[in-house]
FIKOLZA-1660 file (N, C-alpha, C; in steps of 0.1 Angstrom, whole numbers, plus 5000, padded with zeros to 4 digits):
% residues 99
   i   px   py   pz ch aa at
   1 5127 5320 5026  A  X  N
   1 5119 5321 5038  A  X CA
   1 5126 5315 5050  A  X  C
   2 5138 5305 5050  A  X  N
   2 5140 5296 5060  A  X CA
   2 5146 5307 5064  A  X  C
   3 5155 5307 5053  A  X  N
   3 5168 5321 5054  A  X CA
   3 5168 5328 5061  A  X  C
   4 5156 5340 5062  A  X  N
   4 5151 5351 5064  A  X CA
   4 5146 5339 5084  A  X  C
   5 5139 5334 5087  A  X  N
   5 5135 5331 5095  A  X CA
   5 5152 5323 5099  A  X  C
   6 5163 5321 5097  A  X  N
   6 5177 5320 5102  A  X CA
   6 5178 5330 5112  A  X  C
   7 5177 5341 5100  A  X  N
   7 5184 5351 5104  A  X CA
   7 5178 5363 5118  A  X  C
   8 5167 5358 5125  A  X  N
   8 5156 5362 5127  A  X CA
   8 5147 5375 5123  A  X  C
   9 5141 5375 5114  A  X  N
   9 5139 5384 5102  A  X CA
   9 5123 5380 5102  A  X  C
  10 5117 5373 5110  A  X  N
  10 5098 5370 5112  A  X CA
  10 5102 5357 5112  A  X  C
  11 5085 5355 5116  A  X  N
  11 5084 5340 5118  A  X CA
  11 5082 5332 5104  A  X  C
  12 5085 5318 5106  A  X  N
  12 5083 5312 5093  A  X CA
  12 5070 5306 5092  A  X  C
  13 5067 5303 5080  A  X  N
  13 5052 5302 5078  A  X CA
  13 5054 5286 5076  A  X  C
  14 5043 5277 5083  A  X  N
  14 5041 5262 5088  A  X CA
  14 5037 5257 5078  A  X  C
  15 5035 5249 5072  A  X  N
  15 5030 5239 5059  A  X CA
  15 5025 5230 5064  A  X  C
  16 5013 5225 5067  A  X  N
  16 5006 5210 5069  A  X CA
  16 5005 5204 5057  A  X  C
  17 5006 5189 5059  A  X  N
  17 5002 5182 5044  A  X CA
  17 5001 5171 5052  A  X  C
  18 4989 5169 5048  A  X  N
  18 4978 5156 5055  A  X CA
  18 4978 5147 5039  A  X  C
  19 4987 5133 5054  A  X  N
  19 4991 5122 5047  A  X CA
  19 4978 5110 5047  A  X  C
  20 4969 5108 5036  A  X  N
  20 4959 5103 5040  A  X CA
  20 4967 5085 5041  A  X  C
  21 4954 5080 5054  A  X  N
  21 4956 5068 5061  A  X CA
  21 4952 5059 5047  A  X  C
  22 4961 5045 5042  A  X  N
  22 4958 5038 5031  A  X CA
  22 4951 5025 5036  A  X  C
  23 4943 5025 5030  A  X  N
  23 4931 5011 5035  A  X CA
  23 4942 4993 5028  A  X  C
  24 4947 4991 5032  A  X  N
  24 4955 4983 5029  A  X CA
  24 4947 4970 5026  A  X  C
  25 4937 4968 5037  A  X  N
  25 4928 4960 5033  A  X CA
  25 4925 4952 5020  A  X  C
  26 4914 4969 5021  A  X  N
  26 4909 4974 5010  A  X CA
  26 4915 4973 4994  A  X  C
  27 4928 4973 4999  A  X  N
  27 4938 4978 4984  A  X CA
  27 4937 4956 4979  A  X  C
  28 4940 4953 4988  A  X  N
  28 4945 4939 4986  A  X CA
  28 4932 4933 4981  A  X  C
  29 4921 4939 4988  A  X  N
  29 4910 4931 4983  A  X CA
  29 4904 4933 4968  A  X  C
  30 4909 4948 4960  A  X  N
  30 4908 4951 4949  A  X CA
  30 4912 4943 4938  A  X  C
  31 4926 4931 4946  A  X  N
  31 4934 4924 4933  A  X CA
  31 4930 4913 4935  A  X  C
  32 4918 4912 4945  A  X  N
  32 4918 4895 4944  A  X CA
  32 4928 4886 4949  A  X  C
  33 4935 4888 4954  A  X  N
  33 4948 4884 4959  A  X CA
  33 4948 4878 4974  A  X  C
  34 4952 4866 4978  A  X  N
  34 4953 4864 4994  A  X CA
  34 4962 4867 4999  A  X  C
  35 4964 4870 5014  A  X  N
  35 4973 4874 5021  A  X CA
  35 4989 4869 5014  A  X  C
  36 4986 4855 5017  A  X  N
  36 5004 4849 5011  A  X CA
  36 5001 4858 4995  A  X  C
  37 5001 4857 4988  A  X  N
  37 5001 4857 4975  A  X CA
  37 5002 4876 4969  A  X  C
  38 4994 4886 4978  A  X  N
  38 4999 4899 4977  A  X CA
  38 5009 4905 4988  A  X  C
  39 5014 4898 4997  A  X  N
  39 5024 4901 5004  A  X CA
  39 5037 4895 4998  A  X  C
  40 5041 4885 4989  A  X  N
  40 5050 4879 4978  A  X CA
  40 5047 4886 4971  A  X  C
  41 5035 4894 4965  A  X  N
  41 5039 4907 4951  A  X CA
  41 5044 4913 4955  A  X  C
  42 5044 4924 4968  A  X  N
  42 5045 4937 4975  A  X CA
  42 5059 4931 4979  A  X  C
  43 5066 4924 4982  A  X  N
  43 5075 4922 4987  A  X CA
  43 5077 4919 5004  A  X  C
  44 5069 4916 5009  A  X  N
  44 5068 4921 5020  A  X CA
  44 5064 4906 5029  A  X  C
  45 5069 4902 5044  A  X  N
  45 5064 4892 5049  A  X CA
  45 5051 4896 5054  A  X  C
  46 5043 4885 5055  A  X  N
  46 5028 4879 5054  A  X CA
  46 5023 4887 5063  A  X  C
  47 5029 4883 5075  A  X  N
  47 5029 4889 5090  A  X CA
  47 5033 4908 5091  A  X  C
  48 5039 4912 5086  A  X  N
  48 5039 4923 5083  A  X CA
  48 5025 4931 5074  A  X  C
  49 5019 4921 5063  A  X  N
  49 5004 4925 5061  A  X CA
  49 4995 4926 5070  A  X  C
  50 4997 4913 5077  A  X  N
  50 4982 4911 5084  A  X CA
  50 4986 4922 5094  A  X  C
  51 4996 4929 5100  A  X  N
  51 5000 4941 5111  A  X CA
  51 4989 4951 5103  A  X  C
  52 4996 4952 5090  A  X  N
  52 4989 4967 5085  A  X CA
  52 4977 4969 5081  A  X  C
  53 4969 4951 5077  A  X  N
  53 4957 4953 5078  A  X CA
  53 4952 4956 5089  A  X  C
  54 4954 4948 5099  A  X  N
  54 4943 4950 5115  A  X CA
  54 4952 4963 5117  A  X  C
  55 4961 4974 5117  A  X  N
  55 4960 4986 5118  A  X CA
  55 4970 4988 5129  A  X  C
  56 4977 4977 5132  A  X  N
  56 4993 4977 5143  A  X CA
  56 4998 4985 5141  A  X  C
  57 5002 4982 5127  A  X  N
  57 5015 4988 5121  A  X CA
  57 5009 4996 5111  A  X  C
  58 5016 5009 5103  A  X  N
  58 5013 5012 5090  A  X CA
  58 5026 5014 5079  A  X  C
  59 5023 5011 5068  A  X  N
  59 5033 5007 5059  A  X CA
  59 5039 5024 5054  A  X  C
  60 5056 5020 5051  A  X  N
  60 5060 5035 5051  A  X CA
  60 5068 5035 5035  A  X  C
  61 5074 5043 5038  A  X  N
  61 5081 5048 5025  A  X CA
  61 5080 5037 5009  A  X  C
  62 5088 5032 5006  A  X  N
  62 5087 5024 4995  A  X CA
  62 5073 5017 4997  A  X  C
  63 5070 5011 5003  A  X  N
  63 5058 5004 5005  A  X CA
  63 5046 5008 5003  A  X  C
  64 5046 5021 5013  A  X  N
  64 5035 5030 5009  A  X CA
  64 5030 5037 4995  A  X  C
  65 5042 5038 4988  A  X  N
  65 5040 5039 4976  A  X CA
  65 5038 5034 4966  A  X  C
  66 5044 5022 4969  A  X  N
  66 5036 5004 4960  A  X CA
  66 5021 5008 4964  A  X  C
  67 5020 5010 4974  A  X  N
  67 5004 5003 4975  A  X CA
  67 4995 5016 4971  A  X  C
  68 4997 5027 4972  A  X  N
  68 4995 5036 4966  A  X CA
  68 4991 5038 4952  A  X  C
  69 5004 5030 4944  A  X  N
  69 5000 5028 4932  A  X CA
  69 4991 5015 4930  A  X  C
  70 4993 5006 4936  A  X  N
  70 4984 4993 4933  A  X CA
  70 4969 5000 4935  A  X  C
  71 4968 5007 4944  A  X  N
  71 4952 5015 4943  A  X CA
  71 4945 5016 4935  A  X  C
  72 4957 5027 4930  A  X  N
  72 4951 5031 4915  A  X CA
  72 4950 5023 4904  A  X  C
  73 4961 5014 4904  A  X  N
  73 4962 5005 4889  A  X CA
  73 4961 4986 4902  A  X  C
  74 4954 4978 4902  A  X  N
  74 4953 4970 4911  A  X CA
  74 4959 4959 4904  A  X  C
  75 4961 4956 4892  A  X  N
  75 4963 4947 4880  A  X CA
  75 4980 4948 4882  A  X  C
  76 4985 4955 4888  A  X  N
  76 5002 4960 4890  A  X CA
  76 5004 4945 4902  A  X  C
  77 4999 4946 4913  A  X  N
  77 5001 4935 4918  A  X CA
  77 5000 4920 4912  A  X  C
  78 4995 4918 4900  A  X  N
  78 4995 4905 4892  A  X CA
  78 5001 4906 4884  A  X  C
  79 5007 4921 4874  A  X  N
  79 5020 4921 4868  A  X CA
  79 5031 4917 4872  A  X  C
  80 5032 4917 4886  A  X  N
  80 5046 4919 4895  A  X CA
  80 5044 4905 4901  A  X  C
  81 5036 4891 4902  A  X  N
  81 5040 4882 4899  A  X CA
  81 5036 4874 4890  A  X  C
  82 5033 4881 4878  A  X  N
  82 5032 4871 4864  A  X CA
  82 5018 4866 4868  A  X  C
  83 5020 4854 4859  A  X  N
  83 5003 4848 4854  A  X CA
  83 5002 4838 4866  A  X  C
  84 5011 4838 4875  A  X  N
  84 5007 4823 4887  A  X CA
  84 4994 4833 4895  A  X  C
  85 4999 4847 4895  A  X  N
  85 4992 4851 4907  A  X CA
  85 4980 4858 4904  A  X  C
  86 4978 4860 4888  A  X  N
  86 4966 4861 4881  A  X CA
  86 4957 4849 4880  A  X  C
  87 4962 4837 4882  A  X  N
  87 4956 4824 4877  A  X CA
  87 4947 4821 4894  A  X  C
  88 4956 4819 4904  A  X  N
  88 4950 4822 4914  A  X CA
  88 4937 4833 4919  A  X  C
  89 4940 4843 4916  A  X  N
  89 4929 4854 4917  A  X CA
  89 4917 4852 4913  A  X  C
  90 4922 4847 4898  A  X  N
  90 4907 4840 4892  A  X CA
  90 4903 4830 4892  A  X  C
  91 4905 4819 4902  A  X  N
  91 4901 4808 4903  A  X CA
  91 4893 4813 4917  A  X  C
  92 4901 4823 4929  A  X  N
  92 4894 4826 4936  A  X CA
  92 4884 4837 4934  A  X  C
  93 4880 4841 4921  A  X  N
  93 4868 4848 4917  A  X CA
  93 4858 4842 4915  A  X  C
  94 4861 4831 4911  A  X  N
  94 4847 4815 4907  A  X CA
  94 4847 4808 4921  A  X  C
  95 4858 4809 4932  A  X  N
  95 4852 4804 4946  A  X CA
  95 4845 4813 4952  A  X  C
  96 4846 4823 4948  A  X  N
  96 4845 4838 4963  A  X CA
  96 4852 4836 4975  A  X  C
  97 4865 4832 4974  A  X  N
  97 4871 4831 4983  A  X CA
  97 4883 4840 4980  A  X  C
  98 4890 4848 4982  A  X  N
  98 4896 4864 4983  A  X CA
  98 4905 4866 5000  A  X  C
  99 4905 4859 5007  A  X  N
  99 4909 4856 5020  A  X CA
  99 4925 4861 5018  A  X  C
% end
């Protein structure tokens, strides 16, 4: 099709693909996790979260796809720092504190 639309041979036909917006928040708040402590799983500085939660910034390629999958599997962000960052989660499930 490109080919054919090179060579001017018709028009080419447009493809939209709607990239849905990721609740980043949301994602973080699934693992129980605080700011410091899912921004050290994710790789990512702190301040670079708090952008993509309040909605400054949005997170792209590699990133987006970490958190993409943490969505779906939220337990991946406490794999990826061991039992320190599981130990914390659940200590902040007996405070209700998740901040």
């Amino acid at each position: 099709e490109a080919l054919a639309y090179a060579r001017g041979e018709g028009p080419a036909e447009i493809h939209k693909i709607e990239v849905p917006q990721l609740d980043v928040r949301g994602i973080r708040a699934s693992t129980g996790l605080s700011q410091a402590d899912f921004a050290r799983s994710i790789g990512v500085d702190e301040t670079t979260l708090r952008n993509w939660e309040l909605g400054r910034q949005r997170p792209e390629g590699n990133a987006r796809v970490l958190l993409a999958m943490i969505a779906k599997d939220p337990q991946i962000a406490h794999r990826a720092m061991g039992g320190e960052a599981a130990d914390r989660a659940g200590d902040a499930e007996l405070t209700g504190n998740t901040s």
